[in-house]
C-alpha positions in Angstrom: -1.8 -25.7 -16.0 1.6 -24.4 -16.0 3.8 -26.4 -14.0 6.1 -24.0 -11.2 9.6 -24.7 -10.7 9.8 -24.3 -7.2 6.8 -27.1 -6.9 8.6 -29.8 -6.2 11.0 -27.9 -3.7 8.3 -27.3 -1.4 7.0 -30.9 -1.8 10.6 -32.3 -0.7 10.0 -29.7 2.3 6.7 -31.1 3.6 6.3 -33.2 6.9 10.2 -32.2 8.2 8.5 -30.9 11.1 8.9 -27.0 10.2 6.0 -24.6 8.8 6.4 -24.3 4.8 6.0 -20.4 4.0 5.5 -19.6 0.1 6.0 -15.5 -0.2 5.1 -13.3 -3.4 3.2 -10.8 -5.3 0.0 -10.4 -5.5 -1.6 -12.9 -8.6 1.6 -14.4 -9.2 -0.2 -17.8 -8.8 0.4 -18.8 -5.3 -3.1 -20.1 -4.8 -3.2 -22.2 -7.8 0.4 -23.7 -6.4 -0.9 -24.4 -3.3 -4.3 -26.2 -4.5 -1.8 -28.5 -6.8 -0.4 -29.7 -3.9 -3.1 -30.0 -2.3 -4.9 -32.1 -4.8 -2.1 -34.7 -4.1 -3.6 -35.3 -0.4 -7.2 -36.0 -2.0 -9.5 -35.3 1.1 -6.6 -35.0 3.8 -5.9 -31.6 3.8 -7.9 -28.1 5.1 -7.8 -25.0 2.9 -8.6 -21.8 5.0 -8.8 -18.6 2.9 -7.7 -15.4 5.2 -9.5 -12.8 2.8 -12.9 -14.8 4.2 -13.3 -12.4 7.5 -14.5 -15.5 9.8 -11.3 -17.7 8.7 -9.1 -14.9 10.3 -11.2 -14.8 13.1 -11.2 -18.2 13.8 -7.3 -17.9 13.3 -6.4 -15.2 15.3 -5.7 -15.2 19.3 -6.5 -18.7 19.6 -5.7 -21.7 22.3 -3.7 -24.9 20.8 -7.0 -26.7 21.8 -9.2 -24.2 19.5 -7.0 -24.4 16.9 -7.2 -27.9 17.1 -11.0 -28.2 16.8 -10.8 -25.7 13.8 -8.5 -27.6 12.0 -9.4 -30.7 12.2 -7.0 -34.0 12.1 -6.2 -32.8 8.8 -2.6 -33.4 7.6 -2.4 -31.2 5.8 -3.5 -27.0 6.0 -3.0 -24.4 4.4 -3.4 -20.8 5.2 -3.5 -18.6 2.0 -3.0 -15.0 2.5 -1.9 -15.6 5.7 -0.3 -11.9 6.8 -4.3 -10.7 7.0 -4.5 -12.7 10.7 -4.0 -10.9 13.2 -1.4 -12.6 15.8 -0.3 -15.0 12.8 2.8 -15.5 14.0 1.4 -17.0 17.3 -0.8 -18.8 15.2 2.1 -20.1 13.3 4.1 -21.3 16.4 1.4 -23.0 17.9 0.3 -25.2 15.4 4.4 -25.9 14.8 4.8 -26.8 18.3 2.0 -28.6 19.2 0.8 -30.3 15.8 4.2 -31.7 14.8 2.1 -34.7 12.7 0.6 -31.4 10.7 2.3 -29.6 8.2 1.0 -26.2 7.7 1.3 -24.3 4.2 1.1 -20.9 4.2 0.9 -18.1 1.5 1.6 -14.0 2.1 1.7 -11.6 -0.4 3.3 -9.2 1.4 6.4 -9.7 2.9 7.4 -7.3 4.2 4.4 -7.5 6.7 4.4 -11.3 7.1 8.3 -11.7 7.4 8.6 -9.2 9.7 6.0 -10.5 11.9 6.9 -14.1 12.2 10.7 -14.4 11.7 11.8 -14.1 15.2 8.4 -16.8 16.5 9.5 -18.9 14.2 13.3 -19.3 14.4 14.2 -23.0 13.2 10.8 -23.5 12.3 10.1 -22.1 8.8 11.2 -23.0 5.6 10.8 -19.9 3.2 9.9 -20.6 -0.8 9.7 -17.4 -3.4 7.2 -17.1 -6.2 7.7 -14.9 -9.0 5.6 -14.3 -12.1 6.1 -17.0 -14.5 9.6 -17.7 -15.5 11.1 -18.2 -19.1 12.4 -21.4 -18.0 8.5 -22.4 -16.9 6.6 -21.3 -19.9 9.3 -23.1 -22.1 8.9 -26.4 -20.4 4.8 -25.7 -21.1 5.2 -25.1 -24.5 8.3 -25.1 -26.6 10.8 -23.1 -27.3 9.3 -21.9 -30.6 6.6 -20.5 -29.3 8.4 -18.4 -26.3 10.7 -17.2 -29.3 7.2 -16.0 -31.0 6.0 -14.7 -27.8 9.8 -12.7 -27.0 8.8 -9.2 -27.8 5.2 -9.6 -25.3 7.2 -10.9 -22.6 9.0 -7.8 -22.6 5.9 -5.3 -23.4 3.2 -6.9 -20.9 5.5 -8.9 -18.6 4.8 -12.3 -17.2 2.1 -12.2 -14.3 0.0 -15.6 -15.1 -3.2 -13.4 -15.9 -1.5 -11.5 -18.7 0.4 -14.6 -20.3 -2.6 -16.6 -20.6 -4.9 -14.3 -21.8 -5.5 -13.5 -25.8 -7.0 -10.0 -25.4 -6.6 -6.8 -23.4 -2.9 -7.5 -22.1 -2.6 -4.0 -21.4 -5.7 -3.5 -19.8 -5.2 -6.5 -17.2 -1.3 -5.2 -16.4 -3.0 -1.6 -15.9 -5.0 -3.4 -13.0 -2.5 -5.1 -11.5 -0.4 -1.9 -11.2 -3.2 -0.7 -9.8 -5.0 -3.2 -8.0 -2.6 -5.4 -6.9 1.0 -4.6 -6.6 0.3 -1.1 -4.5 -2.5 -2.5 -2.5 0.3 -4.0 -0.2 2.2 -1.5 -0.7 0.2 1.5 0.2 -1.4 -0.7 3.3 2.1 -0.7 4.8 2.3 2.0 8.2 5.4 3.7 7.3 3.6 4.9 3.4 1.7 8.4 4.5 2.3 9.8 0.8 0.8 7.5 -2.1 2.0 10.2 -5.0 5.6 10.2 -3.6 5.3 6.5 -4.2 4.1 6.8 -7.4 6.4 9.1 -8.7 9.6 7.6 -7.2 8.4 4.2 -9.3 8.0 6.2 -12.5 11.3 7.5 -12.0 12.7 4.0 -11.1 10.7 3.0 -14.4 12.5 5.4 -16.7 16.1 4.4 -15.3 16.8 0.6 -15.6 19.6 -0.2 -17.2 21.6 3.0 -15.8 23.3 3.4 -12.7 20.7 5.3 -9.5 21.2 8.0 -7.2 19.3 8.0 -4.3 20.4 11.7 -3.4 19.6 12.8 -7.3 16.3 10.9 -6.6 15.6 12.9 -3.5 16.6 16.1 -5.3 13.8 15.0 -8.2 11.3 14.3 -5.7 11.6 17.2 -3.5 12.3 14.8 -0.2 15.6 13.7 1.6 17.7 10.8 0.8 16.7 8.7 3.7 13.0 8.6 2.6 14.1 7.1 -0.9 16.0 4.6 0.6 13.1 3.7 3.1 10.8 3.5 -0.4 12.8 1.3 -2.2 13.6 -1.0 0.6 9.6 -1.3 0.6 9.1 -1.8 -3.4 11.7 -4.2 -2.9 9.9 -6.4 0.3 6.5 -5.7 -2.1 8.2 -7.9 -5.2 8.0 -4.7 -7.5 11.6 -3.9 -7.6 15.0 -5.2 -6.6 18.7 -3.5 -6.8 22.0 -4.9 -8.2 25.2 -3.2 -6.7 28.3 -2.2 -8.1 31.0 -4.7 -8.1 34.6 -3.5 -6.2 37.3 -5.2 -5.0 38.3 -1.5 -4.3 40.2 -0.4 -7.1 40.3 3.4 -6.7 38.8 3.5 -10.7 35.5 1.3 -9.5 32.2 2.5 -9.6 31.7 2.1 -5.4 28.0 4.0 -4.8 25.5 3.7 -7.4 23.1 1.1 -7.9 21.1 -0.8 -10.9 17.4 -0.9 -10.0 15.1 -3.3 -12.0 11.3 -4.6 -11.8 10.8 -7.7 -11.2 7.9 -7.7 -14.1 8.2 -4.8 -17.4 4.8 -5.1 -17.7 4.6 -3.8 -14.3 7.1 -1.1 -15.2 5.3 -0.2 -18.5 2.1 0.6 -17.0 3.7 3.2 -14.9 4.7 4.9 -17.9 2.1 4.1 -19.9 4.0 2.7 -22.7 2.7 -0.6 -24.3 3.9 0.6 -27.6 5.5 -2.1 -29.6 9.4 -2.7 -29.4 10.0 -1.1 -33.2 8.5 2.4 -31.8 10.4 2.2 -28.8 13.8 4.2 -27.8 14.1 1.9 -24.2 14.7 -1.4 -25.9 17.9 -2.0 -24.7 16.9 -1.4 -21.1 13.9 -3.8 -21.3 16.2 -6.4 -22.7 18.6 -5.7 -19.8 16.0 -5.6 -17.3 14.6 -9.0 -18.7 17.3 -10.8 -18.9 18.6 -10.2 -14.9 15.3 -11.0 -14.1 14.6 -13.8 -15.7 18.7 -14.9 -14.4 17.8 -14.0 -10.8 13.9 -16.1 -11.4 16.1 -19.0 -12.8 18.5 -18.6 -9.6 15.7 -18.5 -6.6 13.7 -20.9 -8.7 16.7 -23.5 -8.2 17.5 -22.6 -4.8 20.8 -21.0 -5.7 22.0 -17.5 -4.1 24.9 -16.4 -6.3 25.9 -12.7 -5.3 25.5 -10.5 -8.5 26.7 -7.3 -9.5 27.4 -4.7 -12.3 30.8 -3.7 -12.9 31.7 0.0 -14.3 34.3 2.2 -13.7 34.7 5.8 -13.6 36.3 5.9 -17.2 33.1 4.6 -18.5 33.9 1.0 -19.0 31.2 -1.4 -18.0 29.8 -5.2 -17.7 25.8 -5.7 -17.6 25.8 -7.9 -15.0 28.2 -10.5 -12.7 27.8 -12.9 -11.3 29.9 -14.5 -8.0 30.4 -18.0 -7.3 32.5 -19.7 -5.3 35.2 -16.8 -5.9 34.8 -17.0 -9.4 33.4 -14.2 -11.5 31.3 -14.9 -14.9 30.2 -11.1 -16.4 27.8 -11.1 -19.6 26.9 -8.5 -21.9 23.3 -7.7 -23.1 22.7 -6.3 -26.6 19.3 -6.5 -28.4 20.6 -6.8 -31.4 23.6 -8.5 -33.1 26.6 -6.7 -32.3 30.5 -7.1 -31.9 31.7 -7.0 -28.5 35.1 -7.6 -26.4 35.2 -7.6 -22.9 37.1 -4.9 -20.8 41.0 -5.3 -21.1 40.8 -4.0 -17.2 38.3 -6.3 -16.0 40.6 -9.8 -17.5 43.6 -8.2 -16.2 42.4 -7.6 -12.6 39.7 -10.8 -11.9 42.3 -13.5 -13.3 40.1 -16.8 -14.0 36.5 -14.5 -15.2 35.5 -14.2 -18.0 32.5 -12.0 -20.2 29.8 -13.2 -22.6 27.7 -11.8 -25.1 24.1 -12.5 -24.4 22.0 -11.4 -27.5 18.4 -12.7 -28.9 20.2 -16.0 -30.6 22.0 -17.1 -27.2 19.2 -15.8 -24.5 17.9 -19.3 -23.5 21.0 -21.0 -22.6 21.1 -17.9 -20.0 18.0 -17.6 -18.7 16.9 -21.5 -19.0 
């Protein structure tokens, strides 16, 4: 097994008298996290599975005192897929307020359903964990740096969902089904999604533009809808794990790149089944933008993973001059470049001369690691 990085941040969590939530895609592995912890409690713990229809029953719209006698004097329970019960966040508070002895572990692959539903019951009671697809940073502490170098150019065609990265055959097929299957289930489930091909087509646009500034009104003129329906889409891809946005970076200089965003998926695998491109990297024209939109992922994995919350940007200006990515700390700005391959580079003269105390770094195939790691 694959160890996870957040693993032992949610053990350091458990028994401080608050409900442990672990959020995150569809088969990104939060079932297998959960039954390693469990496996540390030997027979001391309950697992209730909320796709079994009498679980959510017996979960939903219940007394403290029925909830007791379902649960058991268990010290552990853990409620996987816990956004299908109805009332969860009820649930939730109840067993919080009147089992305080019981720590309670629950999983929800959608967020944007679960969080909504529970984060005003649960105020001061919750402590919220993130799990992404593997992480570089994971699989190299599995293996060895060697072979993640060997693996590079898969990582960046088929992506990193668990599934994919340890199978040996039909990486393309499996991706293909979790497009399918998996990431839109939640996503097309959600109230507010009445047109599934709008949907699809604004994620094959999003597909064919990381690495280059978006427009939510040219997006809305491509789609034939208005702009506040794109925004209301992507604010859902992004709940749903599929997609998140990096904003321009202004301390409003009147040259600064102010509206615009970067968009990137959270998993290329993901975003190559949309376009239904598994071709290797030396037939593609889009390497660049994979290796952009892998390495911000794989930063912003490392980040969450660690329980850090730097603010990140992109930096352009209207002149054309441009930093992949920033990142803010403490007033301090660090800005790296991305190139694929090996390339001379020097930062822009404006950006030193404006953000005293930054500074910009090359990031290419031979450096990666000590970025991403």
């Amino acid at each position: 097994m694959i160890n996870r990085e957040i693993t032992k941040n949610i053990q350091d969590f458990l028994f401080k008298g608050k409900i442990v939530i672990i959020y995150g895609p569809r088969q990104s592995g939060k079932t297998t996290l959960v039954k390693s912890i469990m496996s540390q409690y030997l027979n001391d713990y309950v697992y209730l599975n909320c796709d079994e229809v009498d679980v959510r029953l017996a979960l939903s719209n219940k007394t403290s005192t029925e909830l007791r006698s379902f649960i058991g004097a268990k010290r552990l329970v853990v409620i996987d897929e816990a956004q299908r019960v109805e009332n969860i966040s009820l649930t939730l508070k109840l067993l919080a307020d009147n089992f305080p002895e019981t720590q309670v572990l629950a999983t929800g692959s959608s967020a944007f359903e679960l969080s909504n539903r529970i984060s005003e019951p649960l105020t001061g009671r919750k402590k919220e964990f993130f799990l992404f697809p593997f992480s570089v940073g994971e699989l190299v502490a599995a293996f060895s740096v060697r072979e993640v170098q060997r693996r590079l150019d898969d990582f960046l065609i088929f992506g990193l969902y668990p599934e994919v990265v340890n199978s040996g055959a039909d990486r393309a097929g499996i991706v293909r089904e979790l497009a399918t299957s998996y990431s839109y289930k939640d996503v097309l489930a959600y109230q507010d999604i009445r047109r599934p091909e709008l949907l699809e087509k604004l994620l094959q646009a999003l597909a064919l533009q990381i690495g280059n500034e978006v427009s939510y009104t040219e997006l809305a003129g491509l789609l034939g809808v208005n702009k506040v329906t794109v925004e209301n889409y992507v604010r859902i891809l992004e709940q749903a794990y599929i997609i998140f946005r990096v904003a321009p970076f202004s301390r409003n200089l009147r040259n600064e790149l102010k509206k615009k965003r970067k968009i990137y998926f959270y998993d290329l695998g993901l975003r190559n089944a949309l376009i239904n491109n598994f071709n290797p990297l030396s037939l593609r024209q889009d390497v660049g933008a994979l290796w952009e939109n892998f390495l911000v992922a794989e930063r912003f994995k490392r980040m969450r993973n660690a329980g850090l919350f730097n603010n990140i940007y992109f930096w352009r200006t209207t002149a054309g001059k441009e930093i992949d990515y920033l990142e803010e700390n403490n007033g301090v700005l660090s800005g790296y470049e991305f190139k694929w391959n090996r390339a001379n580079f020097s930062a822009p003269k404006e950006f030193l001369s404006n953000y005293k105390g930054s500074f910009v770094k090359l990031i290419n195939r031979e450096n990666y690691l000590d970025f991403i790691v």
